[in-house]
Kinemage of the C-alpha trace (Angstrom):
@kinemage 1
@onewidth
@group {chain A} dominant
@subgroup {mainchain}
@vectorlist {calphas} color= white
{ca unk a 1} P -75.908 70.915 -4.898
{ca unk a 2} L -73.313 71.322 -2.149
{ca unk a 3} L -72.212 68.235 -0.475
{ca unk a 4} L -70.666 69.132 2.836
{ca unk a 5} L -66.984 67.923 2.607
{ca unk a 6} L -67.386 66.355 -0.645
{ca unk a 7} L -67.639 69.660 -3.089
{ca unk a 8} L -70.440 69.147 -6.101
{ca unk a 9} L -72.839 66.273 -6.515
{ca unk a 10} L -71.953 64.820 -9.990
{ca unk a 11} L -75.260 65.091 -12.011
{ca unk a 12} L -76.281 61.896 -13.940
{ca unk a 13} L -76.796 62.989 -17.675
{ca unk a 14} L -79.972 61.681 -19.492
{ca unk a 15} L -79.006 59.272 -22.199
{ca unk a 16} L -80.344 60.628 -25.698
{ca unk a 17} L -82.331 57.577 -26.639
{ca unk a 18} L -84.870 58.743 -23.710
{ca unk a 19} L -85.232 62.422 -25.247
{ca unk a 20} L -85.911 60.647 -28.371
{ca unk a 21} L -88.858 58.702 -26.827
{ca unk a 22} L -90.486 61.766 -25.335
{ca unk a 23} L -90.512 63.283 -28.954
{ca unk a 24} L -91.743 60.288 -30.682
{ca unk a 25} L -94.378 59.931 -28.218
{ca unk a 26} L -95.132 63.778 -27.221
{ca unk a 27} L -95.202 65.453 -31.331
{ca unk a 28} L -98.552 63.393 -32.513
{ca unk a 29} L -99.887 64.499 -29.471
{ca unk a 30} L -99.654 68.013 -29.607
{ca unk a 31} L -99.825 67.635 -33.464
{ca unk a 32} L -103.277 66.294 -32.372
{ca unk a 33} L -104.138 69.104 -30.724
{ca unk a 34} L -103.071 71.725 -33.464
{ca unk a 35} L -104.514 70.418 -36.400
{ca unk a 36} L -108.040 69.424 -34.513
{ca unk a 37} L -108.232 73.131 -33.767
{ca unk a 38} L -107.390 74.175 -37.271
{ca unk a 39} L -109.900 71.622 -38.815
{ca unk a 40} L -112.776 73.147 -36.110
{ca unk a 41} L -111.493 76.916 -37.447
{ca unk a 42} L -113.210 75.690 -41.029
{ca unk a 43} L -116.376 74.616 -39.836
{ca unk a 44} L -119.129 76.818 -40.375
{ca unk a 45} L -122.809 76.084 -38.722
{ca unk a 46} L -125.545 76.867 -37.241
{ca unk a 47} L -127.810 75.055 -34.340
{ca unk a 48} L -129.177 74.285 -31.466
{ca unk a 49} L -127.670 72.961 -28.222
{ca unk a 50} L -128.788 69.941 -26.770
{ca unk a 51} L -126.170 69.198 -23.941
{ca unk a 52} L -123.527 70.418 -22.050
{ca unk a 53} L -120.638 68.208 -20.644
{ca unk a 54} L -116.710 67.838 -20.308
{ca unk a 55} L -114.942 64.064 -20.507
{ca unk a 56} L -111.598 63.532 -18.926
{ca unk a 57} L -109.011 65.370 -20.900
{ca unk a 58} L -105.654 62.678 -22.153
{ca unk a 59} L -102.833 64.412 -20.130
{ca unk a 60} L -104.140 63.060 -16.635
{ca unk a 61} L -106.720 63.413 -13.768
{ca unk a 62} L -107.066 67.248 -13.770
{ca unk a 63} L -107.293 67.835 -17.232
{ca unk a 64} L -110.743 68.031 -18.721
{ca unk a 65} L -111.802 68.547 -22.198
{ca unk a 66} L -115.417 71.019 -22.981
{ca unk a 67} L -117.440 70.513 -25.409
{ca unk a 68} L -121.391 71.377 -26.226
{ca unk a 69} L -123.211 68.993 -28.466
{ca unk a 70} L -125.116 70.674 -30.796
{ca unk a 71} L -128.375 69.613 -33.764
{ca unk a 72} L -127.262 71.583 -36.987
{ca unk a 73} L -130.181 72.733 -38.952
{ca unk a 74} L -129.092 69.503 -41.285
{ca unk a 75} L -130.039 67.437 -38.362
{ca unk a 76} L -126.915 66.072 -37.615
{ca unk a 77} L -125.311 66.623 -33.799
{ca unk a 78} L -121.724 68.429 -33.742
{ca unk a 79} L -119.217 68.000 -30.586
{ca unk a 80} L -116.822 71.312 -31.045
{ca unk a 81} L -114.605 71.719 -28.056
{ca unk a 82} L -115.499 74.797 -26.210
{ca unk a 83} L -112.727 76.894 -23.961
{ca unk a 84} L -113.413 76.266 -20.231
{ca unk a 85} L -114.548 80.516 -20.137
{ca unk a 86} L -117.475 79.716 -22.718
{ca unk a 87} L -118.453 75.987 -21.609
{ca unk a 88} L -120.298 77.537 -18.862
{ca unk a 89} L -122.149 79.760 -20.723
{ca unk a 90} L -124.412 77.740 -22.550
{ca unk a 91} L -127.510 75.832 -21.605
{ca unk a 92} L -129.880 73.380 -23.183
{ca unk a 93} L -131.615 74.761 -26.083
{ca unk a 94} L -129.339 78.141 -26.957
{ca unk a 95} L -129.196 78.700 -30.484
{ca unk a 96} L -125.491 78.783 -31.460
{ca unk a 97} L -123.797 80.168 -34.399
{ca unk a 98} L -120.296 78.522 -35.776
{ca unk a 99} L -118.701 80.855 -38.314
{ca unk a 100} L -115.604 80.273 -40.278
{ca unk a 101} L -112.287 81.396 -38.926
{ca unk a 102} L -113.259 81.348 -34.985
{ca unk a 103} L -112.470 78.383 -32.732
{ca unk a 104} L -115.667 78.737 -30.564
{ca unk a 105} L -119.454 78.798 -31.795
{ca unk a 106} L -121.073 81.938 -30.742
{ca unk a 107} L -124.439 82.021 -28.415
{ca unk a 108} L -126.894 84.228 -30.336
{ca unk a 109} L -130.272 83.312 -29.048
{ca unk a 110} L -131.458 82.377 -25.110
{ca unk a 111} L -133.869 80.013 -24.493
């Protein structure tokens, strides 16, 4: 930045032990993130939805995290998280489809 009559602001360098922090810290966090999506990938399902909601996401007041809970034909309830374009789309008592290799359950019957 131009300093009148002084040339160049000297720019304070950021010591190496700091960038070291932010990657021991930031890595399982977006490690996290990858392999919970590759885990939900496998899954393979079928069932009913029962509700619809979104909790407050880790990285800070804006950030929200989807997700539909769903009763498998086993009886047991499922929390996938849903992309904010589909959460919106479902409503109490759709019959949902979770096949493997996709991220999202598919809607396949109304109520």
């Amino acid at each position: 930045m131009w300093n009148l009559g002084l040339g160049f602001k000297r720019r304070r360098r950021r010591s190496r032990i700091s960038g070291g922090v932010l990657l021991l810290i930031g890595l399982p966090i977006i490690g996290f993130h990858v392999v919970r999506g590759e885990l939900q990938k496998r899954e393979e399902w079928s069932g009913t939805v029962v509700r619809v909601y979104s909790e407050r996401g880790f990285l800070g007041r804006r950030s929200f995290d989807h997700y539909w809970d769903v009763r498998t034909s086993s009886g047991e309830i499922r929390s996938p998280v849903i992309t904010k374009s589909q959460w919106n789309d479902a409503r109490v008592g759709d019959q949902v489809v979770k096949q493997t290799g996709f991220y999202n359950p598919m809607i396949v019957g109304r109520r």
